[in-house]
PDB file as gemmi writes it, atoms N, CA and C in Angstrom:
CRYST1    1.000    1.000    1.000  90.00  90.00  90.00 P 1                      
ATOM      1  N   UNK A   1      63.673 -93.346  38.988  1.00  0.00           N  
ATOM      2  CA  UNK A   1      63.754 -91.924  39.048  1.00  0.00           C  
ATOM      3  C   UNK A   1      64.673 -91.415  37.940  1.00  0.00           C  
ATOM      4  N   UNK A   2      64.211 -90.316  37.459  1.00  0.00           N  
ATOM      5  CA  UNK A   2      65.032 -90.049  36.092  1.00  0.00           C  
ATOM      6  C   UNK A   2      66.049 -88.649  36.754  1.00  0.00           C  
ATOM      7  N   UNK A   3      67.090 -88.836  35.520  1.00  0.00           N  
ATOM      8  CA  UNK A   3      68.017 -87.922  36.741  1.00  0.00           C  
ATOM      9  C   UNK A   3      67.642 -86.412  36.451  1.00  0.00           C  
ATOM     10  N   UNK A   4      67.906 -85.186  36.703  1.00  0.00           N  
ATOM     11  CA  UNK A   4      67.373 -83.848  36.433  1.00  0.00           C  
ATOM     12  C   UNK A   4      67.896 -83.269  35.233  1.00  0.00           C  
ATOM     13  N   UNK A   5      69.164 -83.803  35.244  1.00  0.00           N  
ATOM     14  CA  UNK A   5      69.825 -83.187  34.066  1.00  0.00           C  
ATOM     15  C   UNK A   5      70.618 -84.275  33.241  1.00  0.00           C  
ATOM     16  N   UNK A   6      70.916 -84.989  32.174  1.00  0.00           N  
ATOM     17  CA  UNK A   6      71.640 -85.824  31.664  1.00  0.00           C  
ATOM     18  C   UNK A   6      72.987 -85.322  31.116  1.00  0.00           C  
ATOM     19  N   UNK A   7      73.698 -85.751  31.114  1.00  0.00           N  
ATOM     20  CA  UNK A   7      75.164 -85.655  31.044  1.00  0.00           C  
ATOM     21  C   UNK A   7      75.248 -84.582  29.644  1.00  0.00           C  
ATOM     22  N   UNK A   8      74.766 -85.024  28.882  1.00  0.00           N  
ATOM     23  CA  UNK A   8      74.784 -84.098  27.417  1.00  0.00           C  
ATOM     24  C   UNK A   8      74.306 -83.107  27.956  1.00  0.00           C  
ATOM     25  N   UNK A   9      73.203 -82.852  28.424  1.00  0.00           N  
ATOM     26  CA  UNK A   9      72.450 -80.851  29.111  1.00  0.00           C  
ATOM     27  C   UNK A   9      73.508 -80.473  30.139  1.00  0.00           C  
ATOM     28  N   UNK A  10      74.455 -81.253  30.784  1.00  0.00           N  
ATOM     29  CA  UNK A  10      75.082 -80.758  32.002  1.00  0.00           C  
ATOM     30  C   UNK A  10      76.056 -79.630  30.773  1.00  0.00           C  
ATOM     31  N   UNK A  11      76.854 -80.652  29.696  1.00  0.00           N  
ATOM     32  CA  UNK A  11      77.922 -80.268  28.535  1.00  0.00           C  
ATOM     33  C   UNK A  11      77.551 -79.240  28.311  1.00  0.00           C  
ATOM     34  N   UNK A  12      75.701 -78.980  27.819  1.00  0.00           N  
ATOM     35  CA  UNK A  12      75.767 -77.736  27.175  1.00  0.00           C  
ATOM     36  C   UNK A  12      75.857 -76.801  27.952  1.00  0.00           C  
ATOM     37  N   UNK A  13      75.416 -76.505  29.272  1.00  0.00           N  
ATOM     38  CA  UNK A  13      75.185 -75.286  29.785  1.00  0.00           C  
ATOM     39  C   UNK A  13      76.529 -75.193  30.553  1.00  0.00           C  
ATOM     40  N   UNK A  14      77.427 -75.846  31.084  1.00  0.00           N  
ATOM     41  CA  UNK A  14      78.841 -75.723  30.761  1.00  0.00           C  
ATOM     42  C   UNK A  14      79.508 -74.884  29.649  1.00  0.00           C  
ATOM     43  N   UNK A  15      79.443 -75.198  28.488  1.00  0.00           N  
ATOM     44  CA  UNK A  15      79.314 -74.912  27.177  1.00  0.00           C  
ATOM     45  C   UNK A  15      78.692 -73.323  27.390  1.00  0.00           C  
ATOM     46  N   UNK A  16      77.509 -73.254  27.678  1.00  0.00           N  
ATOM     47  CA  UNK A  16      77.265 -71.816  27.277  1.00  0.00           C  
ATOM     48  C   UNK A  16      77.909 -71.049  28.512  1.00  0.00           C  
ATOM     49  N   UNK A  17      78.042 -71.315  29.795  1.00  0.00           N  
ATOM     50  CA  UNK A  17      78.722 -70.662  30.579  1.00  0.00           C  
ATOM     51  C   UNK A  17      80.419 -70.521  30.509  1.00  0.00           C  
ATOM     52  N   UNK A  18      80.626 -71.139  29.748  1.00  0.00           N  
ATOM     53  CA  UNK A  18      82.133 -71.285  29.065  1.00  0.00           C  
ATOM     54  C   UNK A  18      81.759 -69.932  28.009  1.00  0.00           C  
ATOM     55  N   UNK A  19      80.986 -69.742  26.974  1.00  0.00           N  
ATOM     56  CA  UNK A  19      80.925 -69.011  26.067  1.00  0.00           C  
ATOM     57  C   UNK A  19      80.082 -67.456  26.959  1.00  0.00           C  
ATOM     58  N   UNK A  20      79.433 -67.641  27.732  1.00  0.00           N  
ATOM     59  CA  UNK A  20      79.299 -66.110  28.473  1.00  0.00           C  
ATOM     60  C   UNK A  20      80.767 -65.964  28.511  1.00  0.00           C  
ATOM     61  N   UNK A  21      81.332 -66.524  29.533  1.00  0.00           N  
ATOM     62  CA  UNK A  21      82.843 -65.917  30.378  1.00  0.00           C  
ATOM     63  C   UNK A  21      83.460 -65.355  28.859  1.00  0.00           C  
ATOM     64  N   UNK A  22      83.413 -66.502  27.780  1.00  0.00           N  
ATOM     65  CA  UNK A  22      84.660 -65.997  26.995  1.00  0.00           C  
ATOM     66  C   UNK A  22      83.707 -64.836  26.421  1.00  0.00           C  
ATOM     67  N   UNK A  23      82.635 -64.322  26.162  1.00  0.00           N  
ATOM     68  CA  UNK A  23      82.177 -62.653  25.365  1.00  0.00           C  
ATOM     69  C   UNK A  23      82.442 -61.835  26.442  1.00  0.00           C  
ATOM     70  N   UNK A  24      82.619 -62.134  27.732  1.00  0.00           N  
ATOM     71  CA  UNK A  24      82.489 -61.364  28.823  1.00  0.00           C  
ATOM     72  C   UNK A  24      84.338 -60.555  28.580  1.00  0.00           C  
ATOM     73  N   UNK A  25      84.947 -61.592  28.895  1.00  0.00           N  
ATOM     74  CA  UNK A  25      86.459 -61.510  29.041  1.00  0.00           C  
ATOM     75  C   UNK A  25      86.845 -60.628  27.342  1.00  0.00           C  
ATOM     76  N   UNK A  26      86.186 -61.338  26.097  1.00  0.00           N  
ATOM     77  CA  UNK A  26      86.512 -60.262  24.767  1.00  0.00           C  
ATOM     78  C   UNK A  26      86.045 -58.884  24.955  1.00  0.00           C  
ATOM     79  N   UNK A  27      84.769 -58.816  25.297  1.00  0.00           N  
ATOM     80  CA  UNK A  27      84.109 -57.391  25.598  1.00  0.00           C  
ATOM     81  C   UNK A  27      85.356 -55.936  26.737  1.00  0.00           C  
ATOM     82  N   UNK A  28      85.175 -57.309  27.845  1.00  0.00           N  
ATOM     83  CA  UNK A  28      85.931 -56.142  28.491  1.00  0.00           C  
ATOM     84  C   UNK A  28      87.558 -55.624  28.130  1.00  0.00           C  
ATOM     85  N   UNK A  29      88.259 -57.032  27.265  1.00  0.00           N  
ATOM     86  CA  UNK A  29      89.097 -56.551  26.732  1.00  0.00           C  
ATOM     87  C   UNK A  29      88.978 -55.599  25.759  1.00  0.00           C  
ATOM     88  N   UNK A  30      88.523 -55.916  24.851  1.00  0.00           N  
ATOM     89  CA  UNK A  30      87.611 -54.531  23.698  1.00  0.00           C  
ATOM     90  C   UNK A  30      88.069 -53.319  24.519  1.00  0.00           C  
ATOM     91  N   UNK A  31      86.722 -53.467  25.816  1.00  0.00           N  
ATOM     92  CA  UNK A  31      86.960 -52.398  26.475  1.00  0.00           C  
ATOM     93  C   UNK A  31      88.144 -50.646  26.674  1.00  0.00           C  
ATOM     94  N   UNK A  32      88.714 -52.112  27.110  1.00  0.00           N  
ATOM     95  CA  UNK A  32      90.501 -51.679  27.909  1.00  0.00           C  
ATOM     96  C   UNK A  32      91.156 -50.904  26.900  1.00  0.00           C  
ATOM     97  N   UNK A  33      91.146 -51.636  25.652  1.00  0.00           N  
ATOM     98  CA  UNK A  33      92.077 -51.177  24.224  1.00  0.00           C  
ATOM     99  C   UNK A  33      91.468 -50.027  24.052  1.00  0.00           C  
ATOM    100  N   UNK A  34      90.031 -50.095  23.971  1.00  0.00           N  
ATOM    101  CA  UNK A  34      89.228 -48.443  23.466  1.00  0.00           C  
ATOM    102  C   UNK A  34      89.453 -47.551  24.677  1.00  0.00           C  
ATOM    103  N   UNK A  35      90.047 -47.843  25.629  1.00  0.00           N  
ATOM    104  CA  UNK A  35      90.064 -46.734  26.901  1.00  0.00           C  
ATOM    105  C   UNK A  35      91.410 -46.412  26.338  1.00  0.00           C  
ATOM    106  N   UNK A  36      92.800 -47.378  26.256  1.00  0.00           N  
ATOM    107  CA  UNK A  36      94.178 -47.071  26.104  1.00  0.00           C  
ATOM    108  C   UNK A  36      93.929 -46.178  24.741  1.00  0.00           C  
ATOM    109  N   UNK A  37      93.575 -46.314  23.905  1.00  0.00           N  
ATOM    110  CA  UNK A  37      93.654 -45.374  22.416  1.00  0.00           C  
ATOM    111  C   UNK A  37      92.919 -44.311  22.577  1.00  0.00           C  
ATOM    112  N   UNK A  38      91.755 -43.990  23.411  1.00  0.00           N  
ATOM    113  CA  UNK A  38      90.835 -43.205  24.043  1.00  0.00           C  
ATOM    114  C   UNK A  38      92.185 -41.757  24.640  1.00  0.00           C  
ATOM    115  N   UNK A  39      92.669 -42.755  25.556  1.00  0.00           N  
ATOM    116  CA  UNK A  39      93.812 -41.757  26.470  1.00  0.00           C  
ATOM    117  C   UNK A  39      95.326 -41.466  25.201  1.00  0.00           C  
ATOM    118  N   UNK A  40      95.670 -42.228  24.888  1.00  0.00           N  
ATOM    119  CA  UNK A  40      96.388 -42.231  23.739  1.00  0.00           C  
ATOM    120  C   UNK A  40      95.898 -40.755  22.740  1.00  0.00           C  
ATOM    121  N   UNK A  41      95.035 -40.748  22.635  1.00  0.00           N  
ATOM    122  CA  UNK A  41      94.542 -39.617  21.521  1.00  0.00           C  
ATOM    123  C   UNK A  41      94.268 -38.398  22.295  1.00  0.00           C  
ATOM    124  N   UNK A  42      93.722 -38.558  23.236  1.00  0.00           N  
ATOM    125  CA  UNK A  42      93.739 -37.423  24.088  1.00  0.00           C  
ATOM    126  C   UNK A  42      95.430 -36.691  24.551  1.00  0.00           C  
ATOM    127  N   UNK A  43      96.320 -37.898  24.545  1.00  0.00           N  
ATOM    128  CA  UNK A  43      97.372 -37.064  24.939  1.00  0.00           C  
ATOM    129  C   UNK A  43      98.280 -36.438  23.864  1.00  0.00           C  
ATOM    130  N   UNK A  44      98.006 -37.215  22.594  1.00  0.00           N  
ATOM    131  CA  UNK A  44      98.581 -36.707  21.491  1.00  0.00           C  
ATOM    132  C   UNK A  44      97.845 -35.426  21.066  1.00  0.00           C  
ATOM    133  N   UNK A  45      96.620 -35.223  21.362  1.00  0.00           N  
ATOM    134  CA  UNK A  45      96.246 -33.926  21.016  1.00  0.00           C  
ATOM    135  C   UNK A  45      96.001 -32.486  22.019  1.00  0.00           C  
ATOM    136  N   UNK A  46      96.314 -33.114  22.858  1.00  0.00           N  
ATOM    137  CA  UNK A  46      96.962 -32.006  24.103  1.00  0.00           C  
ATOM    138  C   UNK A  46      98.482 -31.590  23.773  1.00  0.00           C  
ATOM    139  N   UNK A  47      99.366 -32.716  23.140  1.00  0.00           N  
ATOM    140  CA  UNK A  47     100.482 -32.161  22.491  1.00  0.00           C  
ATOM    141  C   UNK A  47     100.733 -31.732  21.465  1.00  0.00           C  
ATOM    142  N   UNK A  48      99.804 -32.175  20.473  1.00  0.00           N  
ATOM    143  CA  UNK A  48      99.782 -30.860  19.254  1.00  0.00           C  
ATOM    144  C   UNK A  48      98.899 -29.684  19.885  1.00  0.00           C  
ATOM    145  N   UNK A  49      98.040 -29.629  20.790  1.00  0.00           N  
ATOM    146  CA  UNK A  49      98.021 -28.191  21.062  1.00  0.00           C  
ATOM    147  C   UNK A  49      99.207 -27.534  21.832  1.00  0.00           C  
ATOM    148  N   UNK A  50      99.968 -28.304  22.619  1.00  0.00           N  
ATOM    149  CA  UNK A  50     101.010 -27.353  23.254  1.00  0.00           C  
ATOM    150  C   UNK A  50     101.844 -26.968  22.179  1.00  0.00           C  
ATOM    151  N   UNK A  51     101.778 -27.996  21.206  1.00  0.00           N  
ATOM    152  CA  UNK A  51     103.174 -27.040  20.365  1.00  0.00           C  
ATOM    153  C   UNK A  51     102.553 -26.278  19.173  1.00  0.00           C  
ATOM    154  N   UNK A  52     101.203 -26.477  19.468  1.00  0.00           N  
ATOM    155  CA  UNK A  52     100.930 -25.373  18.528  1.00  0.00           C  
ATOM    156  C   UNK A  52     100.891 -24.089  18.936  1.00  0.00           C  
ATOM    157  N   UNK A  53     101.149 -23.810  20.233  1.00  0.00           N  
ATOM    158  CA  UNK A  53     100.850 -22.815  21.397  1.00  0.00           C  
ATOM    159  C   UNK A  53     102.316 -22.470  21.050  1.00  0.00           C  
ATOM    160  N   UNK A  54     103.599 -23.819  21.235  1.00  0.00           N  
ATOM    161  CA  UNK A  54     104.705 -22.948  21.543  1.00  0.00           C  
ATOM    162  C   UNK A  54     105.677 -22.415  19.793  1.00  0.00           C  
ATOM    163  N   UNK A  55     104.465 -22.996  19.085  1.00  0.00           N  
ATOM    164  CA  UNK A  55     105.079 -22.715  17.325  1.00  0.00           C  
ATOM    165  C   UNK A  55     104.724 -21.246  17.297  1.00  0.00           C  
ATOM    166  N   UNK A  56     103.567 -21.018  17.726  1.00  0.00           N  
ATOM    167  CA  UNK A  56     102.646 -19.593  17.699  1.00  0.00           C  
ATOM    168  C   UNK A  56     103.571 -18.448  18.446  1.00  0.00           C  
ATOM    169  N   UNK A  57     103.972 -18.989  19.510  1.00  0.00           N  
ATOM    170  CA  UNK A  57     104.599 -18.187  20.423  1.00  0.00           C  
ATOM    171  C   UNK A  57     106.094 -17.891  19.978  1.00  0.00           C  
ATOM    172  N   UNK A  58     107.052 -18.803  19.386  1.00  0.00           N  
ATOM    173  CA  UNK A  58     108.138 -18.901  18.689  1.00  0.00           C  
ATOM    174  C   UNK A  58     107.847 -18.195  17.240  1.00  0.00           C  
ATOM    175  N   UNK A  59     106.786 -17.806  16.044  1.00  0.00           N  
ATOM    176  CA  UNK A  59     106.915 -16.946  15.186  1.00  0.00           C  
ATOM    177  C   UNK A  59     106.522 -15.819  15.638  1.00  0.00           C  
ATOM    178  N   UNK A  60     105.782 -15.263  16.703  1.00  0.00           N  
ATOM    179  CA  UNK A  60     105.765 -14.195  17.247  1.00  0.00           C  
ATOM    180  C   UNK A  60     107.148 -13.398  17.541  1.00  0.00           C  
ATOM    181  N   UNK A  61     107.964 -13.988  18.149  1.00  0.00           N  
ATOM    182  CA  UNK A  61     109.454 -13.849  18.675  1.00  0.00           C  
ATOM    183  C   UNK A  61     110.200 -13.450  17.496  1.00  0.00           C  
ATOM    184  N   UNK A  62     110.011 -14.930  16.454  1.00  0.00           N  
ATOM    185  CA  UNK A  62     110.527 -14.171  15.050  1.00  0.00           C  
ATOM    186  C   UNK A  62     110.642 -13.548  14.181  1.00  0.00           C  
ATOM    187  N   UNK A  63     109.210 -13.071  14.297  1.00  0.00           N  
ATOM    188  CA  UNK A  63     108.518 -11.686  13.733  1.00  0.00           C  
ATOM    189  C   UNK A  63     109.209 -10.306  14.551  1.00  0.00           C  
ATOM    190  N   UNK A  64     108.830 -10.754  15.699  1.00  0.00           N  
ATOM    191  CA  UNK A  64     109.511  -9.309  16.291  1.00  0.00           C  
ATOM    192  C   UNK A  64     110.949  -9.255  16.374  1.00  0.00           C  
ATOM    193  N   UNK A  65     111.444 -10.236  16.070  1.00  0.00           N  
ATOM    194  CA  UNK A  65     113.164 -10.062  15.557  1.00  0.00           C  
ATOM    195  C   UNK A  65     113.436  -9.671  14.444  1.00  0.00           C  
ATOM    196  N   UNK A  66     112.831 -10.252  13.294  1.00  0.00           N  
ATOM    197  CA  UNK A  66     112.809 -10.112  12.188  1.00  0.00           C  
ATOM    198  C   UNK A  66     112.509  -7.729  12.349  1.00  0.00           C  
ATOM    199  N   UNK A  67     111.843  -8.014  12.549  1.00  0.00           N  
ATOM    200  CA  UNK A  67     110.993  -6.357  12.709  1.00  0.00           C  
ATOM    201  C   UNK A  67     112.494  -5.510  13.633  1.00  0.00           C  
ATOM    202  N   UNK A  68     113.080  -5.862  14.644  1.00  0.00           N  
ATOM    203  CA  UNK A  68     113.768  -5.374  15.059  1.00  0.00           C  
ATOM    204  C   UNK A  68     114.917  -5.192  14.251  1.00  0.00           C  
ATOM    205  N   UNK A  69     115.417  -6.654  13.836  1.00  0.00           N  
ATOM    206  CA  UNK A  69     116.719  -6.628  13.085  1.00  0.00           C  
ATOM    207  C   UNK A  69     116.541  -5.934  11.659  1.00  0.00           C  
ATOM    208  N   UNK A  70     115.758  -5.354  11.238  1.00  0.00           N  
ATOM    209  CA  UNK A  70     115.169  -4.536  10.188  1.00  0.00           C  
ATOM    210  C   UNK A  70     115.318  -2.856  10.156  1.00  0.00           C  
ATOM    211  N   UNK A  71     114.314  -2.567  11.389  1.00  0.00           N  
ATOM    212  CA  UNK A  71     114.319  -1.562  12.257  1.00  0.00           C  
ATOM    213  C   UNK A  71     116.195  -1.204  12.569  1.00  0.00           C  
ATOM    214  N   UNK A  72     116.549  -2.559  13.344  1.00  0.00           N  
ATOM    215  CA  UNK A  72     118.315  -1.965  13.551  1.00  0.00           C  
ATOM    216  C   UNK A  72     119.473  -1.785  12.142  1.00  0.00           C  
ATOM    217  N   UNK A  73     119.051  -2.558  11.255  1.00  0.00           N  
ATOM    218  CA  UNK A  73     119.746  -2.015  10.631  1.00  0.00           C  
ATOM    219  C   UNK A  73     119.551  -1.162   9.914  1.00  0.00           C  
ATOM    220  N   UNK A  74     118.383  -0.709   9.723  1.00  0.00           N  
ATOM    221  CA  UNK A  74     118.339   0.828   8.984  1.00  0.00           C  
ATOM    222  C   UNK A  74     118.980   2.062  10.136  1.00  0.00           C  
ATOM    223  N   UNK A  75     118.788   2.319  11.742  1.00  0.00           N  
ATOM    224  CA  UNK A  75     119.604   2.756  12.342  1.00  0.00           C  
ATOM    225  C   UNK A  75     121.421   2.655  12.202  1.00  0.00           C  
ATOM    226  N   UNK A  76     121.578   1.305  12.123  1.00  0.00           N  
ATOM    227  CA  UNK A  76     122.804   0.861  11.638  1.00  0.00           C  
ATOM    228  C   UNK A  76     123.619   1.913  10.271  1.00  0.00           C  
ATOM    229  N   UNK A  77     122.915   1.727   9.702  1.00  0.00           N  
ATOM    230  CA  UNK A  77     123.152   2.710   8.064  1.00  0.00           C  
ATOM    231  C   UNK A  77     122.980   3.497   8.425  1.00  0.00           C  
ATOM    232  N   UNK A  78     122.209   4.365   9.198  1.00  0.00           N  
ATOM    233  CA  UNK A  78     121.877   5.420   9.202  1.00  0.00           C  
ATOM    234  C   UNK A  78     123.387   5.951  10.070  1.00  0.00           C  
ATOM    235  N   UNK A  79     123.548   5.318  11.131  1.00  0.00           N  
ATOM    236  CA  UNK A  79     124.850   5.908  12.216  1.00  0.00           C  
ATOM    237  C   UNK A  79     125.964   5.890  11.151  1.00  0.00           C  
ATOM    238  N   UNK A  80     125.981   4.654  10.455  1.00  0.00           N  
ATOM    239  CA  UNK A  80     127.151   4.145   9.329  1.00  0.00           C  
ATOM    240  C   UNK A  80     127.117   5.538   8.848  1.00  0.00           C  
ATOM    241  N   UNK A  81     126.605   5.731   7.906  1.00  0.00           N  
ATOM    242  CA  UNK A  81     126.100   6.910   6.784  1.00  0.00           C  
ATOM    243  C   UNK A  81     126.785   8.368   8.082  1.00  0.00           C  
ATOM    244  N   UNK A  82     126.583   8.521   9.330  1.00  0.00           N  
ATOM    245  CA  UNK A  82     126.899  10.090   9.888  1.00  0.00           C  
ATOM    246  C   UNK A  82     128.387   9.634  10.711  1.00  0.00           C  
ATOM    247  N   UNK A  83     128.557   8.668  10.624  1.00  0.00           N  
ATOM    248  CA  UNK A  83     130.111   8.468  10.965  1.00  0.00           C  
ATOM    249  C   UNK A  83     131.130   8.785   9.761  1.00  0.00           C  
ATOM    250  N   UNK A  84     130.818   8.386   8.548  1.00  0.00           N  
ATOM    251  CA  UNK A  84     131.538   8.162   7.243  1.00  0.00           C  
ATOM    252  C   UNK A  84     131.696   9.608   7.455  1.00  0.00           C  
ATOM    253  N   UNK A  85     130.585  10.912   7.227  1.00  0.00           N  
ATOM    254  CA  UNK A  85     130.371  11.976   7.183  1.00  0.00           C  
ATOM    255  C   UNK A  85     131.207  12.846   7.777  1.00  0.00           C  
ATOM    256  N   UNK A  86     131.044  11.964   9.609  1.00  0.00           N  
ATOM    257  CA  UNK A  86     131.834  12.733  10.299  1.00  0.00           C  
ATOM    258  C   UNK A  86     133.146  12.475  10.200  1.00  0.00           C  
ATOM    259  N   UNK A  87     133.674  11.594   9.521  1.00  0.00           N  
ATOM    260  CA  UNK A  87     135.139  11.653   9.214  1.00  0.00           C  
ATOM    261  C   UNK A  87     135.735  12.167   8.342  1.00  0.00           C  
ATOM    262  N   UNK A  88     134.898  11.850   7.272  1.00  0.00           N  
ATOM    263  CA  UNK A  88     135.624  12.831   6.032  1.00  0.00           C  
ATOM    264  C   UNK A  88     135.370  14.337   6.350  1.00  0.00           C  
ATOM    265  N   UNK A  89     134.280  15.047   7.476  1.00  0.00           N  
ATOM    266  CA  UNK A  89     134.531  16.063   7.674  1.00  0.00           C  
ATOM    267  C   UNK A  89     135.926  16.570   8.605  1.00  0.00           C  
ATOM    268  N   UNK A  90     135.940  15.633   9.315  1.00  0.00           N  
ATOM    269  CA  UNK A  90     137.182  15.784  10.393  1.00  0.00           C  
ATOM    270  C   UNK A  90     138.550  15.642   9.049  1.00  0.00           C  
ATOM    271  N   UNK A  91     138.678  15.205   8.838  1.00  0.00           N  
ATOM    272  CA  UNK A  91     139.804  14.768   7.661  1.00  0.00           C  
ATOM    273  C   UNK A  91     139.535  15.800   6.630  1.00  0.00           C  
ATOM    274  N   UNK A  92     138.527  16.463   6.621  1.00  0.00           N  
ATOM    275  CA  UNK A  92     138.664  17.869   5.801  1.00  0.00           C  
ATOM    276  C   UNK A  92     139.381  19.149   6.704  1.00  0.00           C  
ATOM    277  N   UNK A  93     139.445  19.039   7.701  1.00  0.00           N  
ATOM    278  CA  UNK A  93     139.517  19.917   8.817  1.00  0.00           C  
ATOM    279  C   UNK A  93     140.883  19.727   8.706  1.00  0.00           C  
ATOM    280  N   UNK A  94     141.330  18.456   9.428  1.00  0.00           N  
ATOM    281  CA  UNK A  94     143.150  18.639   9.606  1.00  0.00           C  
ATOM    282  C   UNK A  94     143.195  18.776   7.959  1.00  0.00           C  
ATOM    283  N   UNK A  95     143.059  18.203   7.220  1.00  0.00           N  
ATOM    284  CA  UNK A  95     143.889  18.646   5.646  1.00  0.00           C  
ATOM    285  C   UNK A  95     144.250  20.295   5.487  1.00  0.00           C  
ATOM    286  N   UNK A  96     143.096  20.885   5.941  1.00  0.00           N  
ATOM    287  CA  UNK A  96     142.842  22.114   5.307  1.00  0.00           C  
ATOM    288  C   UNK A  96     144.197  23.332   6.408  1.00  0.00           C  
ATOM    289  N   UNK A  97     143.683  23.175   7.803  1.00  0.00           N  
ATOM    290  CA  UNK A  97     144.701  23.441   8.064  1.00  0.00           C  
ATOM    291  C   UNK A  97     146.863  23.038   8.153  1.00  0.00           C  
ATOM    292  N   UNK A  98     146.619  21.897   7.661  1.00  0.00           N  
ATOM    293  CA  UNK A  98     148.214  21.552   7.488  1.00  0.00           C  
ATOM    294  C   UNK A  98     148.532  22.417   6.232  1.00  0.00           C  
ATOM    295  N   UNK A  99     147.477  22.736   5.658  1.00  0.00           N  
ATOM    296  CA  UNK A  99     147.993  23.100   4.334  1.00  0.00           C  
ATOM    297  C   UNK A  99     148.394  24.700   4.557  1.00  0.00           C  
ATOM    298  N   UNK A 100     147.412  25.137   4.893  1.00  0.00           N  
ATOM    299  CA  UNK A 100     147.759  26.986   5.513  1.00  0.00           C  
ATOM    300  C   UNK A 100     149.069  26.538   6.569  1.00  0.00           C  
ATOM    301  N   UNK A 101     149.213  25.764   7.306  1.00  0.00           N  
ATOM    302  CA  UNK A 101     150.420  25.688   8.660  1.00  0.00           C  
ATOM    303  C   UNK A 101     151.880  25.445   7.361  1.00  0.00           C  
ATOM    304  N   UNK A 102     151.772  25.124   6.674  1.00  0.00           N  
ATOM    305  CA  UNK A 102     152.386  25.091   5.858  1.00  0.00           C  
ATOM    306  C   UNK A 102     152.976  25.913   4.923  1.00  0.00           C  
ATOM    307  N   UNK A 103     151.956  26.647   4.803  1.00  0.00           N  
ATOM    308  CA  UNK A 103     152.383  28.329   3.502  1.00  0.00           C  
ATOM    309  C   UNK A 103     152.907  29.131   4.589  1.00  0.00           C  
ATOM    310  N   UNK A 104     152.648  29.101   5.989  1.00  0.00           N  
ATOM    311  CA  UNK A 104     152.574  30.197   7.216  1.00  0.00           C  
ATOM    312  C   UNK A 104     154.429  30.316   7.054  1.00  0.00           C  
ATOM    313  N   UNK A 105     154.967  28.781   7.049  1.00  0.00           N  
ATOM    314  CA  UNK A 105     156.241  28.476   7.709  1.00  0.00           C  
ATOM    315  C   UNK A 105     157.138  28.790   6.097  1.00  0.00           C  
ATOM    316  N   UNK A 106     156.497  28.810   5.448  1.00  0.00           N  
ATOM    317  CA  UNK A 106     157.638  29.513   4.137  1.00  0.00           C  
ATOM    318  C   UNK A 106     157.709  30.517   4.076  1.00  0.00           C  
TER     319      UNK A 106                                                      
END                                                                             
C-alpha cells in the first residue's frame, strides 16, 4: 500500500500553509499601520482646522483692536487738543484778572 502523502508533499503544504499564515499576518499588519496613519492624519487635520478657526478668530480680535486703538487715539488727541485749550484759556482768565486786581490796589 502506498502511503497518501510522502514526507516531501507533507513539507510542502506545511510550507505553503506556513507562507499563507505569514501573507496573512504581513497583510493584516499592513493593515493596522494604514488604519494608525489613516487616524493620525485625520487628527492632525482636525487640528490645523481648529487653529485655523482659532488664528481666524484671534486676527479678527486684532483687527478690531487695532481699529479701536486707532479710533481711541484720535479721541485721545482730540480730548488732549480741548484740555491744552481749556487751560491756557483758564490761565488766560486768572492772568488777566491779577493784572486789573493789581492796577485797582495802586
Amino acid at each position: 500500500m502506498e502511503d497518501m502523502f510522502t514526507p516531501l508533499e507533507i513539507l510542502y503544504i506545511v510550507l505553503a500553509f506556513c507562507a499563507l499564515w505569514l501573507s496573512a499576518i504581513v497583510f493584516w499588519l499592513l493593515w493596522q499601520v494604514a488604519n494608525v496613519l489613516k487616524r493620525i492624519n485625520d487628527t492632525v487635520s482636525l487640528a490645523q482646522e481648529t487653529l485655523a478657526k482659532m488664528e481666524e478668530a484671534l486676527d479678527g480680535i486684532r483687527k478690531k483692536f487695532d481699529s479701536t486703538s486707532t479710533a481711541l487715539g484720535a479721541v485721545l488727541h482730540t480730548a488732549t487738543r480741548a484740555v491744552e485749550y481749556l487751560v491756557e484759556k483758564r490761565m488766560m482768565r486768572q492772568e488777566t484778572p491779577k493784572k486789573t486786581a493789581r492796577t485797582r490796589k495802586k
